[in-house]
C-alpha positions as CSV (number, residue, x, y, z in Angstrom):
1,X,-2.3,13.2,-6.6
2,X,1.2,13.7,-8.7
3,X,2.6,13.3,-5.2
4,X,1.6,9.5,-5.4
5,X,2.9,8.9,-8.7
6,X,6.1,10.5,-7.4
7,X,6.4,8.0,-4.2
8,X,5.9,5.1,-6.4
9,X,8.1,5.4,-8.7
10,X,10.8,5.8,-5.6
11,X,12.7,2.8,-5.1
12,X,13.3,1.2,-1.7
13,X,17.0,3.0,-1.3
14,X,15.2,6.3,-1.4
15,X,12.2,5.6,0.9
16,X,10.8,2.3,2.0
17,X,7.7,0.3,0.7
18,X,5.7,1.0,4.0
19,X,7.1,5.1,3.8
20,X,5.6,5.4,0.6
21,X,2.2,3.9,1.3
22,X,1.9,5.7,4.4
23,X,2.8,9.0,2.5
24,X,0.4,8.7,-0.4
25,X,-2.5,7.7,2.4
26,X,-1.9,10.8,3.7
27,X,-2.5,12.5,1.3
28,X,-5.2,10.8,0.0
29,X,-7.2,10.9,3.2
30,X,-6.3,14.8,3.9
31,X,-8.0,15.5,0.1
32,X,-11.1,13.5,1.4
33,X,-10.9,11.4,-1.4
34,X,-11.3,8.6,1.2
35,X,-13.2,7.3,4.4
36,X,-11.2,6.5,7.6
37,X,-12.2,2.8,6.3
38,X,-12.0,2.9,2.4
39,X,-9.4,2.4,-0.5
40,X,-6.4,0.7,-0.2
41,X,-2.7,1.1,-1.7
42,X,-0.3,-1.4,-2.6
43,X,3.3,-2.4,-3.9
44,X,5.0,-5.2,-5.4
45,X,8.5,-4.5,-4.7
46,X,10.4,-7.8,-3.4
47,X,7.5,-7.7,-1.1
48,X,4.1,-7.4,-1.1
49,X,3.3,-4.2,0.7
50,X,-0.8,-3.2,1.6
51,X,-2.8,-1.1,3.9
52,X,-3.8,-3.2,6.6
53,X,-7.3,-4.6,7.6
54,X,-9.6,-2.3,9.8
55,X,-7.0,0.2,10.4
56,X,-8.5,4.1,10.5
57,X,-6.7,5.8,7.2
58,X,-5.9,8.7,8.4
59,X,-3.9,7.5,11.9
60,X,-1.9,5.0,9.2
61,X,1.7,4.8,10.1
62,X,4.2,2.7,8.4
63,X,4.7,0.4,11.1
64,X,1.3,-0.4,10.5
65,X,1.6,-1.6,6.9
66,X,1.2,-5.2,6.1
67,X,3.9,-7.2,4.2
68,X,3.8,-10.4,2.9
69,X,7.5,-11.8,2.3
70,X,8.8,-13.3,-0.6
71,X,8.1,-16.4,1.4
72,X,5.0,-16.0,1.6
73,X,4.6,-15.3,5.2
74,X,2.9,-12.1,6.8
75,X,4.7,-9.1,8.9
76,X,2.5,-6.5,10.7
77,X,-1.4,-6.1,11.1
78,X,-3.9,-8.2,9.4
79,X,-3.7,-7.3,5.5
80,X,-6.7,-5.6,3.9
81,X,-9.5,-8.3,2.4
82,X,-9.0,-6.7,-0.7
83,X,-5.3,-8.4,-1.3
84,X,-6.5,-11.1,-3.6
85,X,-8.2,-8.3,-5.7
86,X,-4.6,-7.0,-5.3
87,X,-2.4,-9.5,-6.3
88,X,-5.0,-10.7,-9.1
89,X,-4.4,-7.7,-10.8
90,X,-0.4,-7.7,-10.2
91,X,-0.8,-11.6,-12.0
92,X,-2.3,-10.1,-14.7
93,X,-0.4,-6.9,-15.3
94,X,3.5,-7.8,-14.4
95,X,4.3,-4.3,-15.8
96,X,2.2,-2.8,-12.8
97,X,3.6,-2.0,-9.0
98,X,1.7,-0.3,-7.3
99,X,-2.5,0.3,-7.0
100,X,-3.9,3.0,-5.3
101,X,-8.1,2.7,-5.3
């Protein structure tokens, strides 16, 4: 999934947080690589940007994303119940932004 790697490295001039999730998903989910329920993607990019919580992944959209401000508060649907597994890793690997399981 080059594609991936390609929208991640993007910055946010080029195509938004939310864009790039939604883009990889697609692509993810049209491989069958996942279930309309499983894996998740994130990015640390001022915000915190995740697939939301019981959202089918192949219908994703990014107005759907979830996106936790820098202060801390939440915009969009109910963020996946993996984020602490999410930002756990981010804490420990600053060099990292973006996961794609």
């Amino acid at each position: 999934l080059s594609e991936c790697l390609f929208f991640f490295a993007m910055d946010s001039a080029a195509l938004p947080p939310a864009e790039r999730i939604t883009r990889c998903m697609q692509r993810v989910y049209e491989r069958r690589l996942t279930t309309s329920s499983g894996g998740n993607i994130s990015i640390l990019e001022g915000s915190f940007w995740i697939t939301p919580s019981g959202t089918d992944k192949g219908l994703l959209t990014s107005d759907l994303i979830s996106q936790q401000t820098e202060a801390g508060e939440w915009v969009g649907l109910k963020p996946s119940t993996e984020t602490p597994v999410h930002r756990a890793i981010y804490a420990r690997r600053p060099d990292l932004r973006a996961l794609l399981h």
